[in-house]
C-alpha positions as CSV (number, residue, x, y, z in Angstrom):
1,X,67.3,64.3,-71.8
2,X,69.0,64.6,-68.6
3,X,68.2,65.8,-65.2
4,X,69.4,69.3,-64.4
5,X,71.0,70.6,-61.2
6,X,68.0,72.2,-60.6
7,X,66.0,69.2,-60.8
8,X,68.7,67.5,-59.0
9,X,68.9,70.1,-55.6
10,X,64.9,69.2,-56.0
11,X,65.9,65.8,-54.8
12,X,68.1,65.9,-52.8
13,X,66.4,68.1,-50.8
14,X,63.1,65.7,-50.7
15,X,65.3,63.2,-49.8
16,X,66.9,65.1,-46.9
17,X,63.3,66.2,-45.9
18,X,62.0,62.7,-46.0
19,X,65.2,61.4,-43.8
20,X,64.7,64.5,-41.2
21,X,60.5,62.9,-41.0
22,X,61.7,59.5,-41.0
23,X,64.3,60.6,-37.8
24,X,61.6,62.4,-36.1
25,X,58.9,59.9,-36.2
26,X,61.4,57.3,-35.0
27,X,62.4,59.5,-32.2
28,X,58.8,60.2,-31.6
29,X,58.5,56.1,-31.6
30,X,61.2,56.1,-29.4
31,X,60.3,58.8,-26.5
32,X,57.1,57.1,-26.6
33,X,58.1,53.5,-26.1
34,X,60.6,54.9,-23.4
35,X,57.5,56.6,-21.4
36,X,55.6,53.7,-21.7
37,X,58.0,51.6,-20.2
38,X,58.6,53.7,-17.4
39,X,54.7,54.1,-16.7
40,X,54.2,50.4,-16.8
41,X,57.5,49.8,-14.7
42,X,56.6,52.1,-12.1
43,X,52.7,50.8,-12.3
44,X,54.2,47.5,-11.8
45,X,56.9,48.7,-8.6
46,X,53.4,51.0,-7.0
47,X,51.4,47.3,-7.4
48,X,54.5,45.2,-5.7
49,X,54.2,47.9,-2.8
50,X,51.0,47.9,-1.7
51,X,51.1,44.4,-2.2
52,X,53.8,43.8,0.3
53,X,52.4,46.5,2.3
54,X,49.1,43.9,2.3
55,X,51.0,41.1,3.2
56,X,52.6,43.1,6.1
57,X,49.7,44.2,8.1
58,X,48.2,40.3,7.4
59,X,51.0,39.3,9.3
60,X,50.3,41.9,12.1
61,X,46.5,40.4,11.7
62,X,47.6,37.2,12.1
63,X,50.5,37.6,14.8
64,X,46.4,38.6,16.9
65,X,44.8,36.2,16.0
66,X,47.6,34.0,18.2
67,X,47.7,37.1,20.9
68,X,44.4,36.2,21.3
69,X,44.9,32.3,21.3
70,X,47.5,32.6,23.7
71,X,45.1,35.0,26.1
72,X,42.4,33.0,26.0
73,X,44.5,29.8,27.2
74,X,45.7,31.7,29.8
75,X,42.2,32.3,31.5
76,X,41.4,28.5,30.4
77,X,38.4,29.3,28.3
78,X,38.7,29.2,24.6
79,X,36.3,31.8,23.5
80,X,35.7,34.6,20.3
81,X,33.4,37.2,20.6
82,X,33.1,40.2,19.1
83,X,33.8,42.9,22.3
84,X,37.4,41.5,24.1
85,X,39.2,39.7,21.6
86,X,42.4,41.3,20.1
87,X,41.8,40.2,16.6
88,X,37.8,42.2,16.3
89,X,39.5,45.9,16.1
90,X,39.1,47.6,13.1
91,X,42.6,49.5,12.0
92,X,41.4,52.5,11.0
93,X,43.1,54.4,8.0
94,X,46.5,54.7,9.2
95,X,49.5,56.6,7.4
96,X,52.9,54.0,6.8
97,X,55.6,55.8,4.6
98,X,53.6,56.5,1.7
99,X,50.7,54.8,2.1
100,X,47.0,54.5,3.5
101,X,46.9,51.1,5.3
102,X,43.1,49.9,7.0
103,X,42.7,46.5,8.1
104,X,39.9,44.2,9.4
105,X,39.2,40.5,11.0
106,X,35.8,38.8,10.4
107,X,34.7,35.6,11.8
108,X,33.5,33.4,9.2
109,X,31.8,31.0,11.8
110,X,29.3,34.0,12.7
111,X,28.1,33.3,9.0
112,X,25.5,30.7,7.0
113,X,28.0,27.7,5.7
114,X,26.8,27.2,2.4
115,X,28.5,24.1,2.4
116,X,26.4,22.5,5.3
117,X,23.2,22.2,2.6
118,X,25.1,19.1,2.1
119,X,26.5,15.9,4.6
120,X,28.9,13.3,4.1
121,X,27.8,9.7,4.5
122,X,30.5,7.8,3.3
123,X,32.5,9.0,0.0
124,X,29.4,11.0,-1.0
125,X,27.3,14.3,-0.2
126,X,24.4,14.1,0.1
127,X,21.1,17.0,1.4
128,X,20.8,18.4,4.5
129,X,17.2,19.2,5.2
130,X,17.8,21.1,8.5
131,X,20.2,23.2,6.8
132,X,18.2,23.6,3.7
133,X,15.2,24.8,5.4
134,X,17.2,27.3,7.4
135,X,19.1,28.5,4.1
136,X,15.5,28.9,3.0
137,X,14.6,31.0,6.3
138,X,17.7,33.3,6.0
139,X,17.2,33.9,2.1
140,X,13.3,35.0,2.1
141,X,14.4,38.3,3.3
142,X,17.1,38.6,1.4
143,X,16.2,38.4,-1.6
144,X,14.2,40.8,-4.0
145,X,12.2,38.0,-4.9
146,X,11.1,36.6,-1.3
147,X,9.2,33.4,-3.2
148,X,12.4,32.6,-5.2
149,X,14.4,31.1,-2.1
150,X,13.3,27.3,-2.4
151,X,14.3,27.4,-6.1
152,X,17.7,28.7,-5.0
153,X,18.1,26.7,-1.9
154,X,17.1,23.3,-4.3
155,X,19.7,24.3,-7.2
156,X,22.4,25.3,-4.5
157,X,21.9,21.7,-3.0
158,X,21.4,19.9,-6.4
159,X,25.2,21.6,-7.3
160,X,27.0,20.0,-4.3
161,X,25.3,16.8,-3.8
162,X,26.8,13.9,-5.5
163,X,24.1,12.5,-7.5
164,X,23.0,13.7,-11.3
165,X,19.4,13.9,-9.9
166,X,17.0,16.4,-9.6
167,X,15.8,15.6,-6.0
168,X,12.9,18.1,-5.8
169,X,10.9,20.0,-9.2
170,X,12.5,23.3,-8.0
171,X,16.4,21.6,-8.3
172,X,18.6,21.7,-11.3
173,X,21.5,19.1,-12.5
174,X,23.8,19.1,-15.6
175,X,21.2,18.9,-18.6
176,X,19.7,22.1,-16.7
177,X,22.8,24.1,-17.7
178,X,24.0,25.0,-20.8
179,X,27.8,25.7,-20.8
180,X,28.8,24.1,-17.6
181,X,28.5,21.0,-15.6
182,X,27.7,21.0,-12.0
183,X,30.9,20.2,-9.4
184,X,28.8,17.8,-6.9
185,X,31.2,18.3,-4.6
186,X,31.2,21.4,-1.5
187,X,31.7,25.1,-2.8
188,X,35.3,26.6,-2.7
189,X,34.3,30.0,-2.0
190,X,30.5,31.5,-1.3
191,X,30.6,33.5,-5.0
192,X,29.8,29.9,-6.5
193,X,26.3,30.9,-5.3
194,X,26.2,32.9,-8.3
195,X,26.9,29.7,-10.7
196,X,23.4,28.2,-9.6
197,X,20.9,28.0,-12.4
198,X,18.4,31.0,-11.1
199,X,20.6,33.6,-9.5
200,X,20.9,36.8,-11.5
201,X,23.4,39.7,-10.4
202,X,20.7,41.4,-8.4
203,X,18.6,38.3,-6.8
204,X,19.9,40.2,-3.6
205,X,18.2,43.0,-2.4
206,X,21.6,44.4,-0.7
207,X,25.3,43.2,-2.0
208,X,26.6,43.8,1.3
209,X,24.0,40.2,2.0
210,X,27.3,38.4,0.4
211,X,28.9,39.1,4.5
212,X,26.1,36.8,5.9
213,X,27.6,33.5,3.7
214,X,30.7,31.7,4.0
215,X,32.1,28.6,2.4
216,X,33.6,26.6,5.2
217,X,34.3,22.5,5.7
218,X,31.0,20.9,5.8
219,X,29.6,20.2,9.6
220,X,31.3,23.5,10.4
221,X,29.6,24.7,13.5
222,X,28.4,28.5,13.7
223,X,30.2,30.5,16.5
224,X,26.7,31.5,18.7
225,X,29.1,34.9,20.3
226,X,29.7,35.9,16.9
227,X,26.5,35.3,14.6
228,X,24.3,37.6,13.0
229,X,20.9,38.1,14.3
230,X,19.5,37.0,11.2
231,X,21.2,34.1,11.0
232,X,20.3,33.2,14.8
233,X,16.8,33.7,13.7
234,X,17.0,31.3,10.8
235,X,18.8,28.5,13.3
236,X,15.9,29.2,16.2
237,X,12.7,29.2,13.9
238,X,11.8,25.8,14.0
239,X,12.5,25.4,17.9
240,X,12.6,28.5,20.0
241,X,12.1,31.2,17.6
242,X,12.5,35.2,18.5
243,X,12.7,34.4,21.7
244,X,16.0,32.0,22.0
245,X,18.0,34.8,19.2
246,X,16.8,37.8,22.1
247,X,18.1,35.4,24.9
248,X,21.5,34.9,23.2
249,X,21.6,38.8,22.3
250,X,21.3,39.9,25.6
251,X,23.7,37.1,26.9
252,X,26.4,38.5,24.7
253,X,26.0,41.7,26.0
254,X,27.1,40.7,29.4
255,X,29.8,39.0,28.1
256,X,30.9,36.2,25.8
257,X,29.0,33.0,26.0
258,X,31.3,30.1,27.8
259,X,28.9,27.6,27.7
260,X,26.5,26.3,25.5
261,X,25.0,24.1,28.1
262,X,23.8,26.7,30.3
263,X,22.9,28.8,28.2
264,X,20.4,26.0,26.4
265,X,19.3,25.3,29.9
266,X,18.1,28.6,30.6
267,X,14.9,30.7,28.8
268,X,12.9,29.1,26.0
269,X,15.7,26.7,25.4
270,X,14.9,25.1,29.1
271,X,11.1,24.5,27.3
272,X,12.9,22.2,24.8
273,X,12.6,18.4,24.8
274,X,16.2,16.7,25.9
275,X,16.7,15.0,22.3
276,X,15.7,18.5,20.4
277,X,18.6,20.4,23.1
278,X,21.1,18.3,22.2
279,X,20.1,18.2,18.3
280,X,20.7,22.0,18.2
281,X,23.9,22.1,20.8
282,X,25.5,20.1,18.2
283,X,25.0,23.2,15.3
284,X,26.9,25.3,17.8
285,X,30.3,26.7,19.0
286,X,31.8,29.0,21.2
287,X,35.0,29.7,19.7
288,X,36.4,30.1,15.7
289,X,38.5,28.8,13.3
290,X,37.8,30.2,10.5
291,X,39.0,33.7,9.8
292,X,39.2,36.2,7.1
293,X,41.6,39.3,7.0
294,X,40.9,42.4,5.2
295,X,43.8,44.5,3.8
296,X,43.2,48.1,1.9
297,X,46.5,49.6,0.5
298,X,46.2,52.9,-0.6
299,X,48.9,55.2,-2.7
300,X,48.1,58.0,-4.2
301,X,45.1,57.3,-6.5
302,X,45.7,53.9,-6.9
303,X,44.1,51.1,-3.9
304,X,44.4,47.3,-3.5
305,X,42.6,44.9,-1.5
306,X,44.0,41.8,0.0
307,X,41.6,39.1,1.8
308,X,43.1,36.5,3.1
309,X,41.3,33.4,5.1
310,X,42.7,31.4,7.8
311,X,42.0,28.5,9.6
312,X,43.2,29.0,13.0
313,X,43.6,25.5,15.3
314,X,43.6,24.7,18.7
315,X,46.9,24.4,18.7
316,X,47.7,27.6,17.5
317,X,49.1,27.0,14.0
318,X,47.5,29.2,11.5
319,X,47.5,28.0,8.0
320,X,46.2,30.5,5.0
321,X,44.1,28.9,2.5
322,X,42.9,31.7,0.5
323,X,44.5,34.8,-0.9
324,X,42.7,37.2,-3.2
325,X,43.4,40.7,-4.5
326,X,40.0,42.1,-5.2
327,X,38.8,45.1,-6.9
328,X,37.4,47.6,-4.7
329,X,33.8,47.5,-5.4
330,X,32.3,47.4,-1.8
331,X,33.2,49.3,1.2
332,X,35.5,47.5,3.8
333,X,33.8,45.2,5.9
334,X,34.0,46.2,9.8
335,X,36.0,44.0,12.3
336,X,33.7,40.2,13.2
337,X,30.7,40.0,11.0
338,X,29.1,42.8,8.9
339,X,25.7,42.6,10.3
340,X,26.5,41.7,14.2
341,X,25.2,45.1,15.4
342,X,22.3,44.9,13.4
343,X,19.0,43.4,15.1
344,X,16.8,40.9,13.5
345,X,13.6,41.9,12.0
346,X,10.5,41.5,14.0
């Protein structure tokens, strides 16, 4: 029995029904595919912008940092503060073709260096104790947990000293840790914090806490023009206390601070024994070298951050050793240290 033209127009005109689907789903594949590309390629030419728009204003960051190099050689005192310098204004929201650029400078000497919990004798690290009971000062009232900051300070030193050893109860090495070893060896950024064995995300009562810590060469000196309050109270508490961080406060307000000896001379410091002086003059600086620049990039909807850290030398070469595009979780931090302007508890 054969198929009959009927039957057959049946067919062919399934078949021509099925082809016509067959071209509009491909075209719909198609159209699709095209818009895709186009989205991601213009995502990806938006990102390269702002990121070169970043990398432009850290040049104008660093192109102040040297202005201000250069200006303080030519009044012979090497100095950073946080009122005169050309590198601590905030840029504030500025328009630059089609973009939002605001900029920043901190001074990461005016923060806690993690890394001085440990000292270098030899090829080895091994605990600071002055450090580690200051780290234990500045913590207490930072923390949600006041009682925990020992037991952080102890694992925080355990992870960069070079031994396997628990050296106190409230410490923890490598068979305290489950899927990671411990680096004995300085921190690379201040985040590693987080790594130690009893930190949970909020073990700090404000995020914004993260501006008072840095991760800097160890024996890097803190910059007394530029430090927080609280951090100047957690250096004094063992010698001059409220006192000597009110002394230095009011000192700044005249002015930066040219010289540590006179100032140390001078107040409760003058009450000091000669050995103790000298002891803390050595923990001190008047001038930076460690910087970090903050970049916001905003077009449209879409922002980037860029933060950058320098080490500025003496001789004026600058030399980045850090670059990381972060999310923006947190607001910009102001220009020279996030909590400068805020006094210290009494």
């Amino acid at each position: 029995m054969g198929i009959t033209a009927k039957q057959q127009t049946g067919i062919a005109l399934i078949a021509v029904l099925l082809l016509v689907a067959l071209m509009v789903i491909i075209g719909a594949e198609v159209m699709f595919r095209q818009d895709r590309y186009f989205a991601r390629t213009d995502n990806l030419v938006s990102w390269d912008q702002r990121y070169q728009y970043a990398m432009a204003a850290e040049v104008v960051a660093l192109r102040a940092l040297n202005d201000d190099l250069a200006q303080d050689r030519n009044h012979s005192v090497l100095t950073d503060d946080c009122v005169n310098d050309f590198w601590a204004v905030q840029l504030p929201p500025t328009p630059y073709e089609n973009a939002w650029l605001t900029a920043s400078v901190q001074d990461l000497q005016g923060r806690f260096n993690l890394n001085n919990l440990v000292r270098e004798e030899g090829d080895t690290f091994v605990r600071n104790p002055k450090a580690y009971a200051r780290f234990v000062r500045l913590l207490q009232p930072l923390l949600k947990q006041p009682d925990m900051a020992e037991r952080l300070a102890s694992e925080l030193s355990d992870w960069m000293d070079s031994n396997n050893l628990v050296d106190d109860m409230q410490g923890a090495e490598d068979g305290d840790y489950r899927w990671r070893r411990v680096p004995n060896i300085p921190i690379a950024h201040e985040s590693e914090f987080r790594g130690v064995k009893s930190f949970e995300h909020d073990t700090l009562e404000d995020p914004a806490y993260w501006g008072l810590f840095a991760a800097l060469p160890v024996g890097t000196k803190l910059n007394i023009n530029t430090a927080a309050p609280v951090v100047l109270d957690a250096y004094f508490a063992d010698t001059v206390g409220d006192a000597g961080t009110k002394l230095v406060l009011e000192t700044r307000e005249e002015g930066a601070i040219e010289d540590l000896n006179t100032l140390f001379s001078s107040g409760p410091f003058a009450a000091l024994e000669e050995e103790q002086r000298n002891e803390l003059l050595e923990d001190f600086t008047v001038r930076t070298d460690y910087f970090q620049v903050m970049v916001e990039v905003r077009t449209g909807e879409n922002t980037q951050r860029l933060v950058t850290r320098v080490n500025r030398k003496e001789s004026g070469e600058i030399q980045v050793y850090s670059r990381q595009l972060q999310p923006r979780l947190m607001p910009m931090e102001p220009a020279c240290n996030p909590f400068y302007h805020q006094p210290s508890e009494e």
